[in-house]
VOLO-526171 format. One record per residue (C-alpha): residue number from 0; residue in one letter; x, y, z. Coordinates in Angstrom, 3 decimals. Example, Ala and Ser with C-alpha at 12.3 -4.5 7.8 and 13.67 -1.06 7.14 Angstrom:
! residues 2
@resi=0	resn=A	X=12.300	Y=-4.500	Z=7.800
@resi=1	resn=S	X=13.670	Y=-1.060	Z=7.140
//
This chain:
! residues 343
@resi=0	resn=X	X=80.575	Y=106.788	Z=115.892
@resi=1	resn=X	X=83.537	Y=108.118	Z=114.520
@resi=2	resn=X	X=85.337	Y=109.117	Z=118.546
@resi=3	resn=X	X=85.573	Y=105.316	Z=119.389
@resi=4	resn=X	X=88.464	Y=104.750	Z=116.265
@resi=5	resn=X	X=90.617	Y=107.491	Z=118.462
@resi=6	resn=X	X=90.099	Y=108.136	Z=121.551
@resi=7	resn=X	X=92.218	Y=106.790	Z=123.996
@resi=8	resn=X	X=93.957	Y=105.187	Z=121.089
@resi=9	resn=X	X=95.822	Y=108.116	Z=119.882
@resi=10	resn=X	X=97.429	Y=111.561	Z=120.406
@resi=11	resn=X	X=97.251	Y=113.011	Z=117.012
@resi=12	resn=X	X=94.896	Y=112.244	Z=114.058
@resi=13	resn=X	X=94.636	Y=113.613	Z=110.817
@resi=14	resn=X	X=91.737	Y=113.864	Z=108.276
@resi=15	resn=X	X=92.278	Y=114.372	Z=104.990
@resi=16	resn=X	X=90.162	Y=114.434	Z=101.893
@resi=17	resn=X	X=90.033	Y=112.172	Z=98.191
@resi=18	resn=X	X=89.090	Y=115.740	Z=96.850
@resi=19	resn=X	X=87.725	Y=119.179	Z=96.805
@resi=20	resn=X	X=83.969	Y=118.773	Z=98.722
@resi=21	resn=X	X=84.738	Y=114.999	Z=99.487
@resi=22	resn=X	X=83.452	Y=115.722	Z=103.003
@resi=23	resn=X	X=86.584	Y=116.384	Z=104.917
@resi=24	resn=X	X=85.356	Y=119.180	Z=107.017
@resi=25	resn=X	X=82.321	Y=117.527	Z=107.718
@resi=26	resn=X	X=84.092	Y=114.635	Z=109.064
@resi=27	resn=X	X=86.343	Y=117.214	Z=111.043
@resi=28	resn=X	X=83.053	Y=118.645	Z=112.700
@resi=29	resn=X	X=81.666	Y=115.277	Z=113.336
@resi=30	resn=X	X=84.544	Y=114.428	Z=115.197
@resi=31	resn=X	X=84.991	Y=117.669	Z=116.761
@resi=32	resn=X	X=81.039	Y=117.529	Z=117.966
@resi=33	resn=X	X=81.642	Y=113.594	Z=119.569
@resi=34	resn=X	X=84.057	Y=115.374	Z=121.570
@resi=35	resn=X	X=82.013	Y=117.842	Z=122.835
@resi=36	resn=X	X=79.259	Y=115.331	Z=123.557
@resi=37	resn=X	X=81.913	Y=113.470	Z=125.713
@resi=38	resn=X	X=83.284	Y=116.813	Z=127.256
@resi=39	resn=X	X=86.563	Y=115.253	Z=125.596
@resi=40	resn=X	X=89.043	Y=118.374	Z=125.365
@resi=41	resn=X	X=90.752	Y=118.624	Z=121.753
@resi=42	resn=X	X=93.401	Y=120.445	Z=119.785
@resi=43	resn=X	X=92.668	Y=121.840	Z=116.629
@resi=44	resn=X	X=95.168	Y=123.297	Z=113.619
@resi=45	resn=X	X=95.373	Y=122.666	Z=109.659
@resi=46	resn=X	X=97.770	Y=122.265	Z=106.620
@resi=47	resn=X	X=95.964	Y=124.947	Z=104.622
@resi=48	resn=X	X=92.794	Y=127.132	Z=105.500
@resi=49	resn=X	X=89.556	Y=125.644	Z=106.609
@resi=50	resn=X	X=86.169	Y=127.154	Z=108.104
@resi=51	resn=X	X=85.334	Y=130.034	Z=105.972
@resi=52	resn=X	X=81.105	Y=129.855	Z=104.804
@resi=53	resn=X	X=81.727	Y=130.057	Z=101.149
@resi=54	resn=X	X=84.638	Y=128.357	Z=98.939
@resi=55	resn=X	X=86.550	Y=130.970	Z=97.225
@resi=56	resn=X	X=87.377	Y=128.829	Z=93.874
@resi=57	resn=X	X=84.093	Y=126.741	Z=93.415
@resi=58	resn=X	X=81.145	Y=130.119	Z=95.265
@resi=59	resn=X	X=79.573	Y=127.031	Z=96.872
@resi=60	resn=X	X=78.444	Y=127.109	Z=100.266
@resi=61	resn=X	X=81.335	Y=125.240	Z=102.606
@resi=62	resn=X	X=80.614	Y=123.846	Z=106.039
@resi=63	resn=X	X=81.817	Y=125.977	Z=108.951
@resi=64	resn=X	X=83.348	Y=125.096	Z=112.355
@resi=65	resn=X	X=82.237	Y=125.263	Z=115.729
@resi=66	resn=X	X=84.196	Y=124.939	Z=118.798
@resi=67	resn=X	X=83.416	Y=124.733	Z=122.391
@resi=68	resn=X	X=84.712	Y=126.374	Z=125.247
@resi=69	resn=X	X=87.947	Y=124.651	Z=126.210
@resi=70	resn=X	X=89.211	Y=123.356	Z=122.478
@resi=71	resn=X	X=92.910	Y=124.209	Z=121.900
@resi=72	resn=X	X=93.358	Y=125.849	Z=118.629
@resi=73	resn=X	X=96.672	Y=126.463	Z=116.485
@resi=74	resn=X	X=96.280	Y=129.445	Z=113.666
@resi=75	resn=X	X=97.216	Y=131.997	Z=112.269
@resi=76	resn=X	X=96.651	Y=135.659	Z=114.445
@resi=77	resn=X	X=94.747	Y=137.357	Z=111.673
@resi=78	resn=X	X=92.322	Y=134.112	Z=111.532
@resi=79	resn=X	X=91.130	Y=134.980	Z=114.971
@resi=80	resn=X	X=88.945	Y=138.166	Z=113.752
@resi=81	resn=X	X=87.411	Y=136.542	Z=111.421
@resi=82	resn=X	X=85.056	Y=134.015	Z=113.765
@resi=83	resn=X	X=82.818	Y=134.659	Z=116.677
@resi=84	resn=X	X=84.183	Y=132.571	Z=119.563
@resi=85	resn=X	X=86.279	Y=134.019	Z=121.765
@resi=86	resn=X	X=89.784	Y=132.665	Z=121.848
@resi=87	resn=X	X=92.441	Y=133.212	Z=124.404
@resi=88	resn=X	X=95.748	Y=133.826	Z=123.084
@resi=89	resn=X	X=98.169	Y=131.107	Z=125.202
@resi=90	resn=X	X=101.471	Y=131.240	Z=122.774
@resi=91	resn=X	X=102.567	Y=133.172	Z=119.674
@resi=92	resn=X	X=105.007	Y=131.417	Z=117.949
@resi=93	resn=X	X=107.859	Y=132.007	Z=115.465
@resi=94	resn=X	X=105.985	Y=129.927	Z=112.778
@resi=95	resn=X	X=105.158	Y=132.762	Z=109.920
@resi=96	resn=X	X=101.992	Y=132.348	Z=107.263
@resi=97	resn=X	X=100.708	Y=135.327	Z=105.288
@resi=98	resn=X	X=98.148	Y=135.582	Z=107.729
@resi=99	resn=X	X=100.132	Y=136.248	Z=110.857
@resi=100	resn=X	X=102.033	Y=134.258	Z=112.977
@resi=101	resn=X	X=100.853	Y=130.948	Z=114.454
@resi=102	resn=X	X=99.450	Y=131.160	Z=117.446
@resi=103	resn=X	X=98.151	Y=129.188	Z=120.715
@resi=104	resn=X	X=94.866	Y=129.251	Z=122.070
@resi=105	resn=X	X=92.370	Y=128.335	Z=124.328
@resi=106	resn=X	X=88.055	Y=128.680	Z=123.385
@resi=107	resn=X	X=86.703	Y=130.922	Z=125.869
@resi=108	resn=X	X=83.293	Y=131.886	Z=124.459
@resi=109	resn=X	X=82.317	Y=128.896	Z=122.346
@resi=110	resn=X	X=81.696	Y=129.909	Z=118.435
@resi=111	resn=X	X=82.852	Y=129.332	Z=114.819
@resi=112	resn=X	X=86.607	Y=129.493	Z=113.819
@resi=113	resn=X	X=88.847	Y=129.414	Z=111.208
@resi=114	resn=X	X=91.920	Y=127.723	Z=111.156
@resi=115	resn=X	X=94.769	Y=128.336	Z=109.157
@resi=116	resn=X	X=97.898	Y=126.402	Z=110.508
@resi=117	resn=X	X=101.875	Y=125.860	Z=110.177
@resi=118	resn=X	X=102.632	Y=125.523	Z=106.699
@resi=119	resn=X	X=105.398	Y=123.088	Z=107.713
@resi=120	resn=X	X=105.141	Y=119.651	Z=108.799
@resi=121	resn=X	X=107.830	Y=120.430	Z=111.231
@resi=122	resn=X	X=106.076	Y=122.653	Z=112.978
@resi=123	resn=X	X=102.426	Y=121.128	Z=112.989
@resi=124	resn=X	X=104.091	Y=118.463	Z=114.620
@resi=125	resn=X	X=105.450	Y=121.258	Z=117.367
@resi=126	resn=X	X=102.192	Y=122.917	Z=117.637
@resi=127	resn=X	X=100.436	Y=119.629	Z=118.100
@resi=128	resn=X	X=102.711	Y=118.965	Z=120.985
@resi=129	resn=X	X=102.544	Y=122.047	Z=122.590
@resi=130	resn=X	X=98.483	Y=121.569	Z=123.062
@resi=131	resn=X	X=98.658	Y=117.912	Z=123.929
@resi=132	resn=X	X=100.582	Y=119.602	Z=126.936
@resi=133	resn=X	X=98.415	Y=122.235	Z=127.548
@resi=134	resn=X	X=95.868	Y=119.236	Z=128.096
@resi=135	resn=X	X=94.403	Y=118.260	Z=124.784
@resi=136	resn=X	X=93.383	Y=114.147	Z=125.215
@resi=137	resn=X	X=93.954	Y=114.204	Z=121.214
@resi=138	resn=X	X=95.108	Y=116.469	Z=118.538
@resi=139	resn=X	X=93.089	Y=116.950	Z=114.789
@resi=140	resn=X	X=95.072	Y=117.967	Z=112.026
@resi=141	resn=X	X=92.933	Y=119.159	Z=108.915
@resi=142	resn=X	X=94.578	Y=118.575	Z=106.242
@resi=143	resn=X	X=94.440	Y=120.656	Z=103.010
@resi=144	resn=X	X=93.426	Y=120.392	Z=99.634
@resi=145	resn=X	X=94.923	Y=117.696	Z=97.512
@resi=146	resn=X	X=97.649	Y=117.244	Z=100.283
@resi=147	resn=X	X=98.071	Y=114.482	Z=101.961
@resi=148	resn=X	X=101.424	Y=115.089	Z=103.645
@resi=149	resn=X	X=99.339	Y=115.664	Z=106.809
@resi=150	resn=X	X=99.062	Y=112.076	Z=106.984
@resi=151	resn=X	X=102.641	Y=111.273	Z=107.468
@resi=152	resn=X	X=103.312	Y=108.759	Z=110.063
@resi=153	resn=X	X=105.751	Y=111.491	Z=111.283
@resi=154	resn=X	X=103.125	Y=113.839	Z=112.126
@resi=155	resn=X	X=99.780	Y=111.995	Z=113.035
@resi=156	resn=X	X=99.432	Y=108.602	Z=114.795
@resi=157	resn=X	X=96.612	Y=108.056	Z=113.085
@resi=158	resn=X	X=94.415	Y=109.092	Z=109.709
@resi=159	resn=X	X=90.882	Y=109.312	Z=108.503
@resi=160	resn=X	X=89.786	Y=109.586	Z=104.670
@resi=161	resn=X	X=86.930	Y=111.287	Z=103.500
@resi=162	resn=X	X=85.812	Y=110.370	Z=100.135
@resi=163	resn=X	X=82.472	Y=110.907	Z=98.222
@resi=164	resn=X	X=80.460	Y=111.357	Z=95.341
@resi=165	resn=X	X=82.049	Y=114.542	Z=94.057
@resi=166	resn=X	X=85.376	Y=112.348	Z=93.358
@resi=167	resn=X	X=82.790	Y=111.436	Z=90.533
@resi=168	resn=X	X=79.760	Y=110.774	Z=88.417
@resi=169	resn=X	X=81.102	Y=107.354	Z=88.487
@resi=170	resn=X	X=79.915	Y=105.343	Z=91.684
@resi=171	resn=X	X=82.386	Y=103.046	Z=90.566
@resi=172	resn=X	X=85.345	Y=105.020	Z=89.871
@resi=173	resn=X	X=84.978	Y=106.267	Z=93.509
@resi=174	resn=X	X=85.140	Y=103.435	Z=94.537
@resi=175	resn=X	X=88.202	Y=102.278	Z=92.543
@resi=176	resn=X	X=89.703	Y=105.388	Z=93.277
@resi=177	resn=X	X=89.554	Y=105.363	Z=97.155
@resi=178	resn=X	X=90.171	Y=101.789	Z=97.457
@resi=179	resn=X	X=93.355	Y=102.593	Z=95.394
@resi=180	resn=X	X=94.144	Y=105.626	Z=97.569
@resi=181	resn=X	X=93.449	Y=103.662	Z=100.680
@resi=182	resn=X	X=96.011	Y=100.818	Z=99.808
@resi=183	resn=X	X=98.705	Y=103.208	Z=99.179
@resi=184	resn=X	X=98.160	Y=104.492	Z=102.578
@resi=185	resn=X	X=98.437	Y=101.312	Z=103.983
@resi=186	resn=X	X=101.725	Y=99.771	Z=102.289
@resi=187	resn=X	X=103.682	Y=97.079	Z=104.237
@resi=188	resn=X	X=106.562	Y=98.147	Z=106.116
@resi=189	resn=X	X=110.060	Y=96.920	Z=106.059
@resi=190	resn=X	X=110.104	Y=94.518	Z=109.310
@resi=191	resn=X	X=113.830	Y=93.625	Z=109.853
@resi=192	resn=X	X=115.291	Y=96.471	Z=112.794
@resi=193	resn=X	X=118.743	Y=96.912	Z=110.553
@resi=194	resn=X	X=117.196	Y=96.992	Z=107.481
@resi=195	resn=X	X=114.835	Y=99.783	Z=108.797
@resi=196	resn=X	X=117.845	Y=101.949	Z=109.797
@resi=197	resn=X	X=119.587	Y=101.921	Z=107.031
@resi=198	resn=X	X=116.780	Y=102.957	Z=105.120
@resi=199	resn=X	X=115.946	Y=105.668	Z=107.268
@resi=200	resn=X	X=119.473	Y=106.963	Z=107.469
@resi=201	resn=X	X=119.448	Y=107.379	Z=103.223
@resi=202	resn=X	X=116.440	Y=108.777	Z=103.367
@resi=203	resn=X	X=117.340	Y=111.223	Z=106.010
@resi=204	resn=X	X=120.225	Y=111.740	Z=104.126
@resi=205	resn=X	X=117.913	Y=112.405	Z=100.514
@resi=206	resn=X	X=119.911	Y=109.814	Z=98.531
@resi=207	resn=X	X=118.893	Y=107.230	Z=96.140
@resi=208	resn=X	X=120.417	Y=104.054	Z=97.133
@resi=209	resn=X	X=120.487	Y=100.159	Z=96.965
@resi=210	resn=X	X=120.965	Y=98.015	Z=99.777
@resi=211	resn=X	X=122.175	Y=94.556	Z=99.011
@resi=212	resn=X	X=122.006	Y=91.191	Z=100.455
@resi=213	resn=X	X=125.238	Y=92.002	Z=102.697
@resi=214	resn=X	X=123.396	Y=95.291	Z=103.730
@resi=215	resn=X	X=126.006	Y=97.257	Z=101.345
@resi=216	resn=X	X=124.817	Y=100.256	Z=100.094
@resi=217	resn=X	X=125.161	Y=102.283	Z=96.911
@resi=218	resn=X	X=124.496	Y=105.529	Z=96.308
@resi=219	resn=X	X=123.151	Y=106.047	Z=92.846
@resi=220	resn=X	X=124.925	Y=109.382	Z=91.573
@resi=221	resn=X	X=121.531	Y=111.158	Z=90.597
@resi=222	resn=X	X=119.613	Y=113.903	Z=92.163
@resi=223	resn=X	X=116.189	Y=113.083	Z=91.449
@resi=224	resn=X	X=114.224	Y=109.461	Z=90.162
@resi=225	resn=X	X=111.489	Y=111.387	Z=88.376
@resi=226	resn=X	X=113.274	Y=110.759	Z=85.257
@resi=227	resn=X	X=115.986	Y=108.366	Z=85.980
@resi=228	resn=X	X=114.575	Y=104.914	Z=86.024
@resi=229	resn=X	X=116.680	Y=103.543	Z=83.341
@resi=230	resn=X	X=119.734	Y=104.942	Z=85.076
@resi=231	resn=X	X=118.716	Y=103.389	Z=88.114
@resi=232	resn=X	X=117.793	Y=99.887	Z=86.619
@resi=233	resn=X	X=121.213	Y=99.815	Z=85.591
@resi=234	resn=X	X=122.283	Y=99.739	Z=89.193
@resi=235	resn=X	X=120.385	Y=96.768	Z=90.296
@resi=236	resn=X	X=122.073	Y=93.942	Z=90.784
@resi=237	resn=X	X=121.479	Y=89.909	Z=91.608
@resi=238	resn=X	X=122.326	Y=90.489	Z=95.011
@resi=239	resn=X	X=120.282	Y=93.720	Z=95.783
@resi=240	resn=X	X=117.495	Y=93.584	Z=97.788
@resi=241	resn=X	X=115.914	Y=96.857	Z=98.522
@resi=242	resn=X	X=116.280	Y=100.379	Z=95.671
@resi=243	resn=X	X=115.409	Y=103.276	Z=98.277
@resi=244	resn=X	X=113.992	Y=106.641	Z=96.757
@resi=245	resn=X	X=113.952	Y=109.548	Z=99.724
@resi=246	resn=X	X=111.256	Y=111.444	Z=97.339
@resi=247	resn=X	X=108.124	Y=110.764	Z=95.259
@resi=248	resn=X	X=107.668	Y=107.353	Z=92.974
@resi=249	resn=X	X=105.898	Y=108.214	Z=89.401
@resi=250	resn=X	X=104.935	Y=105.972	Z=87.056
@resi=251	resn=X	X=107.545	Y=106.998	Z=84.999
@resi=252	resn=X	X=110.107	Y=105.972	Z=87.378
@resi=253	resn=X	X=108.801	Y=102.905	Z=87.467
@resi=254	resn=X	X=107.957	Y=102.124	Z=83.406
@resi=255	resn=X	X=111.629	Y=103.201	Z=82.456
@resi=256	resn=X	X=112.570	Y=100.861	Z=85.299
@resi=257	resn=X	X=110.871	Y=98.019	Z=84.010
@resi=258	resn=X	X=111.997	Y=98.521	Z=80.667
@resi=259	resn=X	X=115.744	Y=98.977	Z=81.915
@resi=260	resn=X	X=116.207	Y=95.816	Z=84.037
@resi=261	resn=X	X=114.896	Y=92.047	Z=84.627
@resi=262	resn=X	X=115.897	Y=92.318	Z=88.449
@resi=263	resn=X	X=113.513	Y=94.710	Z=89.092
@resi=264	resn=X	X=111.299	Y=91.754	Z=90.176
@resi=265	resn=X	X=113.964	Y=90.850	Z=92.693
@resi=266	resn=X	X=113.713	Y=93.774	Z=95.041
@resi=267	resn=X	X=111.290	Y=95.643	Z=96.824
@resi=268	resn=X	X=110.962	Y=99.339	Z=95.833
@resi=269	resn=X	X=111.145	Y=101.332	Z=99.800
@resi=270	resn=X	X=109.573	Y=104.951	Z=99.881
@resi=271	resn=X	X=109.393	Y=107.261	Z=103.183
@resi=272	resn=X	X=105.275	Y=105.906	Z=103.131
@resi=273	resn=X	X=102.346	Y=105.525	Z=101.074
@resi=274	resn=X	X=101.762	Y=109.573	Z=100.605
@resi=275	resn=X	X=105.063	Y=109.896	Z=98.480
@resi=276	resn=X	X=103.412	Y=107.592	Z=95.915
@resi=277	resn=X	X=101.502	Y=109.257	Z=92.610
@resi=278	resn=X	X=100.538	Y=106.245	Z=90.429
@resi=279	resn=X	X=96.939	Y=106.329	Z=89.167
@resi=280	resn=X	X=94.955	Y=102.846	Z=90.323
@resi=281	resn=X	X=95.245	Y=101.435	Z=86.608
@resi=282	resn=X	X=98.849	Y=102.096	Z=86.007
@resi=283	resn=X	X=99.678	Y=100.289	Z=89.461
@resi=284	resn=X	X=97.449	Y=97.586	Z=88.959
@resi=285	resn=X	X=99.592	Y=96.569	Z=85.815
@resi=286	resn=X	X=103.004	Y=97.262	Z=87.917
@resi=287	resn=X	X=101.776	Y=94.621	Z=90.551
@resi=288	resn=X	X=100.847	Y=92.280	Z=88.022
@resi=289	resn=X	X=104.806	Y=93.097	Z=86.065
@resi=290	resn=X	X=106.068	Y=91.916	Z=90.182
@resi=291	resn=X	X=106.982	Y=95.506	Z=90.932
@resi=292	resn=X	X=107.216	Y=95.108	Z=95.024
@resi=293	resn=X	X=106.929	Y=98.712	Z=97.137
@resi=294	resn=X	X=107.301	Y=98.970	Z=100.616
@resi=295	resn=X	X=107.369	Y=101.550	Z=103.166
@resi=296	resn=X	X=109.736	Y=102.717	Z=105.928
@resi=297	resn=X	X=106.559	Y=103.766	Z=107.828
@resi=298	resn=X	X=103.115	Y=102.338	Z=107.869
@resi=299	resn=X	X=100.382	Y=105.052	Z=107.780
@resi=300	resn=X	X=97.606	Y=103.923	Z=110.031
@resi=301	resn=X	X=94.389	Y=104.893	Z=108.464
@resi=302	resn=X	X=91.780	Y=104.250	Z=110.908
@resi=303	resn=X	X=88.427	Y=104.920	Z=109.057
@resi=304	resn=X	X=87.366	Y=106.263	Z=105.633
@resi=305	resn=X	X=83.976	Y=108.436	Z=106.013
@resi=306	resn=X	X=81.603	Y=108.642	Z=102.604
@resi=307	resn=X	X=79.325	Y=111.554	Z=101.436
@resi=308	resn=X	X=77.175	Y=110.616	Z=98.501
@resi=309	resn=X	X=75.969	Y=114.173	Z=98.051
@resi=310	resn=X	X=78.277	Y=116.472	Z=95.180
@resi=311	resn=X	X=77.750	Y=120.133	Z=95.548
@resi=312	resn=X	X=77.158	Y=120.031	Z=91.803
@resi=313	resn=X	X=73.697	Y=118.709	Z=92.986
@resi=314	resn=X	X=73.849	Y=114.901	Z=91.555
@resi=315	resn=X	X=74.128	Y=112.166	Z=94.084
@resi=316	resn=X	X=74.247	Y=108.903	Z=94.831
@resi=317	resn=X	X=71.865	Y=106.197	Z=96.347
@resi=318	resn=X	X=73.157	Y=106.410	Z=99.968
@resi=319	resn=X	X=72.680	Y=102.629	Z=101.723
@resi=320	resn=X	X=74.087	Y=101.474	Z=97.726
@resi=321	resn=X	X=77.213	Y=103.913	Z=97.794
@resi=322	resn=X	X=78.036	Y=102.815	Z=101.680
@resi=323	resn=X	X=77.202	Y=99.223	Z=100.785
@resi=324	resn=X	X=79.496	Y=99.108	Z=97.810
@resi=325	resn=X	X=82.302	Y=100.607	Z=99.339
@resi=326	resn=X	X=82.316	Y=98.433	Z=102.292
@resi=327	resn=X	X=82.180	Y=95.545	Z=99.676
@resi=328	resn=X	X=85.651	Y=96.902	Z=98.534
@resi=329	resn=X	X=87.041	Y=98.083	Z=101.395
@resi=330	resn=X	X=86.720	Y=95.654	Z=104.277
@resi=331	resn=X	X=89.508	Y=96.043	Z=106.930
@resi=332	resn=X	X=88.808	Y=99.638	Z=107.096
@resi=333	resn=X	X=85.574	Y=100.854	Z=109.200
@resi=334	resn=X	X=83.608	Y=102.702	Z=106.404
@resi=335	resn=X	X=80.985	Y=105.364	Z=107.682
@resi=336	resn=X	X=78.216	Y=107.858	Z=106.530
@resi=337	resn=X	X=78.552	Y=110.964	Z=108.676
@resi=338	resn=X	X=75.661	Y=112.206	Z=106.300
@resi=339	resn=X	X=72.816	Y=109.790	Z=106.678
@resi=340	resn=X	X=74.460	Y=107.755	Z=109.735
@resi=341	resn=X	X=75.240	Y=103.741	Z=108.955
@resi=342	resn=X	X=78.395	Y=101.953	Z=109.400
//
């Protein structure tokens, strides 16, 4: 059910989660099982630590992971000992975590693992490469807790979002909220070629810039936008077409932006991609409606969103209702209960 959005579509695919207990690992073992069933050899790491039987923060029981005999694995050493199957060590890298350095494996004795991975997108991206040579047809990236780096167009080809009830008591506000989360992810990308790599370059280069018309650009002598929208509305111009901001757009970016400058309407807004942005669905909803215009240099592809309407604080909601209703909000993107089945 949830195989036939990747395979033999991509090399790399992340999951990543709305929230603590949205379902992420169960989504991650859902996959991992398909590929089992279709003797479909995989690669396995993680932004963070995932596996263990109990959450450390919350003392609720946490779904573990099984892996068969073949899976490629990238974790850290000291994770190895703390699992049943039998891994053989291919690699140990130079990529350092508190728990050892990174290594390579293969499954030999099929069993549960924990996986604790690179702790820089740099070097998930190596480690992902290394097993898609060693034979893996895809690579899954688990991402971690509140992070959704992991779904960087840089690192994974493609993404799938687990959401669920424990986002909130609220069927509704889930709802809103992944819908919202969901359109981020997908933001249009800047089409023209030049434009694109002249974006890229001052982004590459961590400057705040606009590009006009003529494809000038200005750097805008500040070091962060986090507090600098009035500074930089002062830099627009009629003939500017694109402010570019290498780092993370806040609302308060954006209000003091607003408030600084008229032309704001005039230009589209260009972030790295849809992960960089923190503005709550409310707040953006009245930035649209001002004709604030954000674009990305690269389109994340999110392939699937994947619903749990169980919360480990025991409420729930009505499962064929919650799937229903989301699909009523979210309709280019496959929407699927890994819990009770239904798509």
């Amino acid at each position: 059910m949830l195989i036939e959005h990747v395979r033999d579509k991509y090399k790399t695919v992340s999951i990543i989660g709305m929230s603590k207990n949205s379902g992420k690992t169960v989504a991650l073992n859902h996959l991992i099982g398909e590929a089992m069933y279709d003797d479909v050899v995989i690669g396995l790491t993680s932004i963070g630590r995932d596996g263990e039987g109990e959450d450390v923060v919350t003392e609720t029981e946490k779904p573990r992971i099984y892996v068969e005999m073949g899976t490629l694995v990238a974790t850290a050493k000291e994770m190895l000992s703390l699992g049943d199957a039998n891994v053989e060590i291919l690699d140990v890298t130079d990529y350092r975590t508190p728990m050892g350095n990174i290594i390579i494996g293969r499954v030999r004795t099929s069993g549960y693992i924990q996986i604790a991975g690179p702790q820089l997108l740099s070097e998930i991206r190596a480690v992902s490469e290394t097993m898609l040579n060693l034979g893996a047809e895809f690579v899954i990236i688990d991402g971690a807790l509140d992070r959704i780096s992991s779904a960087d167009p840089n690192i994974s080809e493609a993404t799938i979002l687990a959401s669920g009830a424990v986002v909130s008591r609220d069927m509704g506000k889930v709802i809103e909220e992944t819908s919202h989360v969901a359109s981020l992810l997908g933001l249009p990308a800047i089409d023209d070629e030049e434009d694109r790599t002249i974006v890229r370059n001052i982004i590459e280069q961590d400057e705040i810039a606009i590009v006009d018309e003529d494809n000038t650009v200005r750097v805008i002598p500040i070091k962060t936008a986090l507090s600098a929208g009035s500074i930089i509305g002062e830099h627009i111009k009629d003939e500017s077409k694109y402010l570019v901001i290498p780092g993370s757009l806040v609302k308060k970016t954006v209000t003091d932006l607003t408030r600084s400058s008229k032309k704001y309407k005039e230009i589209d807004i260009v972030v790295s991609d849809g992960t960089k942005i923190f503005i709550g669905p409310k707040d953006w909803l009245i930035f649209k409606r001002q004709g604030v215009n954000v674009k990305v240099l690269d389109e994340i592809n999110l392939v699937a969103i994947t619903v749990n309407p169980f919360a480990p604080q025991g409420y729930y909601f009505k499962p064929a209702e919650f799937l229903k209703s989301m699909q009523t909000y979210i309709k280019d993107i496959p929407v699927i209960d890994l819990v009770l089945g239904g798509e």
